[in-house]
BAFI-3210 file (N, C-alpha, C; in Angstrom, 3 decimals, decimal comma, padded with zeros to 6 digits):
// residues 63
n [1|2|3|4|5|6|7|8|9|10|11|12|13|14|15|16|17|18|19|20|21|22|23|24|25|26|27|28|29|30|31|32|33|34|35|36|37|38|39|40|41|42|43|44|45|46|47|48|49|50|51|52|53|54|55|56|57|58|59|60|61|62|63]
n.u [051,331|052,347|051,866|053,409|052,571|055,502|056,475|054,652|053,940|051,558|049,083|046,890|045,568|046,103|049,581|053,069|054,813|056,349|056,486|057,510|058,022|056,553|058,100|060,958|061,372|060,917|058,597|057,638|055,440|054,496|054,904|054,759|057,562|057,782|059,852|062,160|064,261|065,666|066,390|064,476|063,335|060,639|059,184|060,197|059,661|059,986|059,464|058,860|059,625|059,981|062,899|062,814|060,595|062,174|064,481|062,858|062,413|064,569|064,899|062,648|063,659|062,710|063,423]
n.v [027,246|030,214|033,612|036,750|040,132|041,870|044,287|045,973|046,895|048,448|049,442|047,933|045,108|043,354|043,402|043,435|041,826|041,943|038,461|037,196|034,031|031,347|029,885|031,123|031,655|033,736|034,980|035,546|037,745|038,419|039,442|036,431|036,181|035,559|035,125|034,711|032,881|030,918|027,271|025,980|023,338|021,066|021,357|024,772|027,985|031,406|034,347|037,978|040,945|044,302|046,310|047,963|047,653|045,806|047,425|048,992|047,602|047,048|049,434|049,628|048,029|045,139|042,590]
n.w [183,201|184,200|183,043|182,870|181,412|180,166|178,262|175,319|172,353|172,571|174,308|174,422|172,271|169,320|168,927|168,825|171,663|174,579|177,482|180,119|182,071|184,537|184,419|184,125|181,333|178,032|176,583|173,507|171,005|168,058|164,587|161,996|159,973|156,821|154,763|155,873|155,368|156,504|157,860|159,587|162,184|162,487|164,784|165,898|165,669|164,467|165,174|164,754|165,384|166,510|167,070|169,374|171,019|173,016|173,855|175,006|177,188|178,462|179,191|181,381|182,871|183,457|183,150]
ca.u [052,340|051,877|052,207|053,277|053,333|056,386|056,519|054,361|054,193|050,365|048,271|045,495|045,065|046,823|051,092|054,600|054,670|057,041|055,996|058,084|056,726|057,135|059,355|062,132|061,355|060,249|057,529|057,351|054,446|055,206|054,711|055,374|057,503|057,636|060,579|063,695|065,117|066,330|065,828|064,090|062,743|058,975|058,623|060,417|059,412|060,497|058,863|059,710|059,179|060,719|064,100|062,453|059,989|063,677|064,748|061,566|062,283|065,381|064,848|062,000|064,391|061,642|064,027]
ca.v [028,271|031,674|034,882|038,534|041,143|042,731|045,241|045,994|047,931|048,796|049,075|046,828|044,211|042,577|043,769|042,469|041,792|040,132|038,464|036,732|033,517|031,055|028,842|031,615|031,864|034,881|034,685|036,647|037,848|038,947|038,634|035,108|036,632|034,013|035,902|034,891|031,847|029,808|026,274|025,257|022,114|021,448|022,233|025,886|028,859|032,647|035,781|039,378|042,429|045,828|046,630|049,075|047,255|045,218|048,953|049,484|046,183|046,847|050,608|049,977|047,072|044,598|041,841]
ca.w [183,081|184,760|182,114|182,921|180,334|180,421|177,136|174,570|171,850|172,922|175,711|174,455|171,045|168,788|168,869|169,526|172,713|175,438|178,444|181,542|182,679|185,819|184,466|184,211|180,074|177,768|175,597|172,807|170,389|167,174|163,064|161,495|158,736|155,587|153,825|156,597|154,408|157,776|157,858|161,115|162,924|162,546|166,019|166,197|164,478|164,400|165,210|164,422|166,715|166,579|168,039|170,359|172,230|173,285|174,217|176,361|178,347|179,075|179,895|182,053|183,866|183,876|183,433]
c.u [051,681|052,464|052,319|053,844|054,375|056,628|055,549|054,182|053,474|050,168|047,257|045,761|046,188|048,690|051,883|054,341|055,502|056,818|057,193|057,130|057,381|058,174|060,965|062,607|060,655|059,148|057,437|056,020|054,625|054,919|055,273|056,037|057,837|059,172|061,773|064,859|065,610|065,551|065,501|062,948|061,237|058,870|059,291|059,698|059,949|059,377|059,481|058,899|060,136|061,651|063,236|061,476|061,369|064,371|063,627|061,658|063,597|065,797|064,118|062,846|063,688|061,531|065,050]
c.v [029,616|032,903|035,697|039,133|042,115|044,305|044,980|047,286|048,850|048,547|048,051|046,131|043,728|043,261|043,102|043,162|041,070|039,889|037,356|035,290|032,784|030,443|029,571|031,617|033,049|034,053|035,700|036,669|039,004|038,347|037,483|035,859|035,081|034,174|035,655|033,740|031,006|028,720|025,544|024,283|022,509|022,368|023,628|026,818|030,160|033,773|037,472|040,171|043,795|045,675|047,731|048,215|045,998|046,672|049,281|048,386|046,639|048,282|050,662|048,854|045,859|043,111|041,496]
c.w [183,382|184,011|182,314|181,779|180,820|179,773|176,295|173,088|171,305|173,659|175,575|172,953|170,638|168,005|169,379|171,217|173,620|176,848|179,208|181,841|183,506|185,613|184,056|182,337|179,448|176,235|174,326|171,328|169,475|165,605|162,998|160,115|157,710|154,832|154,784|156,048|155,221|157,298|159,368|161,231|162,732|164,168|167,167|165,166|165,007|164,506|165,099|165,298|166,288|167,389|169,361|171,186|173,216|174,428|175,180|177,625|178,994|179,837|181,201|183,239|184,265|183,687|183,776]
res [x|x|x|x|x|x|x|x|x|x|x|x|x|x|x|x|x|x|x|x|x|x|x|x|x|x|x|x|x|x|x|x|x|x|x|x|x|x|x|x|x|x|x|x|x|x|x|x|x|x|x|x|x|x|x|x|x|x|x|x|x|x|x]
***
């Protein structure tokens, strides 16, 4: 699978982050919060990000 960063919400280390990849899916990188009470499948899980790096993706048009 081939990765482009699209947004982040830094130039360099460890932040939410979302990336584009070949297979026409987004990736995203982001807290595990513990505290969302959903009940999901072993093999999903949830990540949290800021409304604004959402707002930077879709300002900069970069999907």
């Amino acid at each position: 699978m081939r990765v482009t960063k699209l947004a982040s919400t830094c130039e360099n280390g460890d932040c939410p982050t979302l990336y584009a990849t070949d297979r026409d899916t987004i990736l995203i990188r982001g807290e595990t919060p513990v505290d969302h009470g959903l009940a999901l499948p072993a093999h999903e899980t949830v990540v949290e990000i800021p409304v604004e790096l959402l707002r930077k993706v879709l300002r900069d048009q970069r999907i």
